[in-house]
N, C-alpha and C positions, 0 to 999 in steps of 0.2 A: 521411530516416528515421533517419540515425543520431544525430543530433542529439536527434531524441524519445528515442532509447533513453537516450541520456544523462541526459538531465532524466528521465526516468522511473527509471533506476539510481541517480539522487541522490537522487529523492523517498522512495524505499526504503529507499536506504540511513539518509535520516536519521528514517522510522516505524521500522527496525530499534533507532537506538540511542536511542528515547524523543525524537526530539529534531524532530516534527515537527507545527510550531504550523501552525492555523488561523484566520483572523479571529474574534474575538469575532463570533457571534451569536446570535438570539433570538428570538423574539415574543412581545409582552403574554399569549398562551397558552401561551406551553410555557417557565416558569422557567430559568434558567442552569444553574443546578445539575443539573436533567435534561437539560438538553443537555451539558454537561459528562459525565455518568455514560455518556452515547449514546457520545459520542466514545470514551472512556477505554475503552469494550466494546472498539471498533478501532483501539485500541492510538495513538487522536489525544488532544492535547491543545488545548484552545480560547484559551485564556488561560497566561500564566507563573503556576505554582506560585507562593504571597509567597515573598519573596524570590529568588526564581528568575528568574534574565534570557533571555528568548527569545534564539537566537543573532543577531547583527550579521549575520552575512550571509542574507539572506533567499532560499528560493527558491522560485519562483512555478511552480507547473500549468501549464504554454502549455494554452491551448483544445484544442488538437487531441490533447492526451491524455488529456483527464476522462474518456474514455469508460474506457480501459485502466486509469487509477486503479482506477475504481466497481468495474470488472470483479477488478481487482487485490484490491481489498477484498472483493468476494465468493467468493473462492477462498481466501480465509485458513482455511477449517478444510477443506484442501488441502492440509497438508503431509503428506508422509511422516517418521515419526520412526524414528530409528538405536536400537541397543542401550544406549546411554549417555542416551536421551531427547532427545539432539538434533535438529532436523530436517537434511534429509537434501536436498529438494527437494518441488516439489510432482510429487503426483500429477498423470500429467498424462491420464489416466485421469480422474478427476474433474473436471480444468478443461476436459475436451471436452464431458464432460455438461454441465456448467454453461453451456458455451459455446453448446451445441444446443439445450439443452432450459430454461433458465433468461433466457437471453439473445434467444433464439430468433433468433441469429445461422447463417447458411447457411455450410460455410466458401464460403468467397471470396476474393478480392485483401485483403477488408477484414480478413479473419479470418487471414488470414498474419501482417498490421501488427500485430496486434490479440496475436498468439503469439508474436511479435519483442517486442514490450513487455514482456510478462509474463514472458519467459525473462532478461530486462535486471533487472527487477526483483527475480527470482527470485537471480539468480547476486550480487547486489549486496546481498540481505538476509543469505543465506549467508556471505556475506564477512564481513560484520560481526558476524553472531554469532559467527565464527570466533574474528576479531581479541577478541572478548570474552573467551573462554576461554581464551585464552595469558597 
């Protein structure tokens, strides 16, 4: 488990600073461009900007935490913001509804893993907005 948090506090950490690609993809129906605009909503990029070089060190999702990602991404208008407009944490008041009622997750063994992630995530996006503001 601490390994997932890891890789899930890296995965954060580099959606925090703009700096997390996803494979190019597509279908004959749904143009680039709108998939690109879909991402850009969740703060993803699908392709390097021109002239833009995606980072050398690449880091991959393990399977076993898409689920916490998805989840991670549906709780983005879950922050709490400070007096200066910064966030602050997520509510976590809203990530239980989301979790209950959206998820329709029981908690569980699964749903502690699943609160372990998202506090990994959480504490590693914060960090880096920090490190922005200095």
């Amino acid at each position: 488990m601490r390994r997932q948090r890891k890789k899930l506090a890296q995965v954060a950490r580099l959606q925090a600073r703009g700096q997390l690609y996803l494979p190019k993809q597509g279908t004959p129906n749904e143009p680039q461009a709108e998939f690109n605009e879909a991402l850009a909503a969740l703060g993803l990029q699908a392709e390097a900007q021109d002239g833009e070089q995606p980072p050398e060190d690449k880091c991959y999702l393990w399977p076993c935490n898409v689920h916490t990602f998805n989840i991670w991404q549906g709780v983005q208008t879950q922050w709490r913001v400070g007096g200066m407009g910064d966030r602050t944490g997520l509510d976590y008041t809203g990530v239980y509804t989301y979790l209950r009622e959206v998820c329709r997750i029981k908690p569980t063994r699964r749903w502690g893993e699943i609160w372990i992630g998202l506090q990994a995530m959480e504490i590693a996006a914060i960090n880096v907005w920090a490190e922005k503001q200095e």
